[in-house]
Structure formats: structure tokens, C-alpha cells
C-alpha positions in Angstrom: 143.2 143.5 50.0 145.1 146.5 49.9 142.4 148.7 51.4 142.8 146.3 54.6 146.7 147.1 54.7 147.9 144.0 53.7 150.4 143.4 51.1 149.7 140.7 48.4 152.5 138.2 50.0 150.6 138.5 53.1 147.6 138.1 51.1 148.8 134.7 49.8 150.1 133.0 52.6 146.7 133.3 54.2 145.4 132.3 51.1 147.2 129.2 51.5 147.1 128.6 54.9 143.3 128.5 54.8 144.2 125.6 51.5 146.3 123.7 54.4 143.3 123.9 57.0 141.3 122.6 54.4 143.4 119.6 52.9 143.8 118.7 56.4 140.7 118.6 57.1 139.8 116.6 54.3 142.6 114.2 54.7 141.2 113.0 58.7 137.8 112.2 57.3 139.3 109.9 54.4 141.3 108.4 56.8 138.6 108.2 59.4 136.3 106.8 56.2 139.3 104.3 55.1 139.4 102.5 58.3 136.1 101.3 58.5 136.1 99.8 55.4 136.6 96.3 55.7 139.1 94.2 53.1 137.6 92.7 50.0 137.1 89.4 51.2 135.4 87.8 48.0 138.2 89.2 45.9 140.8 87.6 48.0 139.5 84.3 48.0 139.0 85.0 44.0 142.6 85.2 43.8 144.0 82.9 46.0 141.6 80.5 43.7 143.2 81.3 40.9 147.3 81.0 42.6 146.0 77.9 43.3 144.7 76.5 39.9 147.9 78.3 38.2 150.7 76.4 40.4 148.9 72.9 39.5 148.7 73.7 35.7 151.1 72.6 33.6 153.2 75.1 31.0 152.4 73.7 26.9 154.8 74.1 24.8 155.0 77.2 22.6 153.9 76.6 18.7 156.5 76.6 16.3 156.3 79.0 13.8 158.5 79.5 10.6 159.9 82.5 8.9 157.0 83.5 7.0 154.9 83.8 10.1 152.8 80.4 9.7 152.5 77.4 12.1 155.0 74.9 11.0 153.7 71.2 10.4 154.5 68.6 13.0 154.2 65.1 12.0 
């Protein structure tokens, strides 16, 4: 590097410009990849299922339990 007549800030920064062209290079193809996927529409479904079946259940009541950590008797 120094044989070129460059000093080593030099150096860097062209370093890490090249680093730049690169990430943004990478970062159009993901984005370019990322739109064609289409949305997860099996999963979606899946979990508007299940929003469904949760709002119609019904909450239980929570177990008693005593000091000592067991299930208390109810008559």
C-alpha cells in the first residue's frame, strides 16, 4: 500500500467503500428476492383458526391449591 503512495487512512476508506458497494449490492437482490415471495397463506388461515376457536372457549377456573403446594379437596 505504501509502495502505491497511499497512506493507510486512504487505504481504509477504500477498503470500506468497496464493503458499502458490496452491502448495497447485496441488499437490492434481497429486496428484489423478498418481493416475489408471496405471504404464507396456509399459516394465516392456521391462525385466524385458532383466534377463532380461542374467542368461543370459555376460561376454567384456576385449581386451588394450599400452602404445602397440593390441590385442595373440593366437596
Amino acid at each position: 500500500i505504501h509502495n502505491l503512495g497511499l497512506g493507510l487512512a486512504w487505504s481504509f476508506l477504500i477498503v470500506a467503500g468497496a464493503y458499502v458497494v458490496i452491502a448495497v449490492i447485496a441488499a437490492l437482490i434481497a429486496v428484489r428476492f423478498f418481493k416475489k415471495l408471496s405471504p404464507p397463506e396456509r399459516t394465516i388461515a392456521g391462525a385466524k383458526a385458532t383466534a377463532d376457536v380461542l374467542k368461543s372457549a370459555k376460561p376454567r377456573p384456576a385449581p386451588s391449591v394450599s400452602g404445602d403446594g397440593h390441590k385442595a379437596l373440593t366437596p
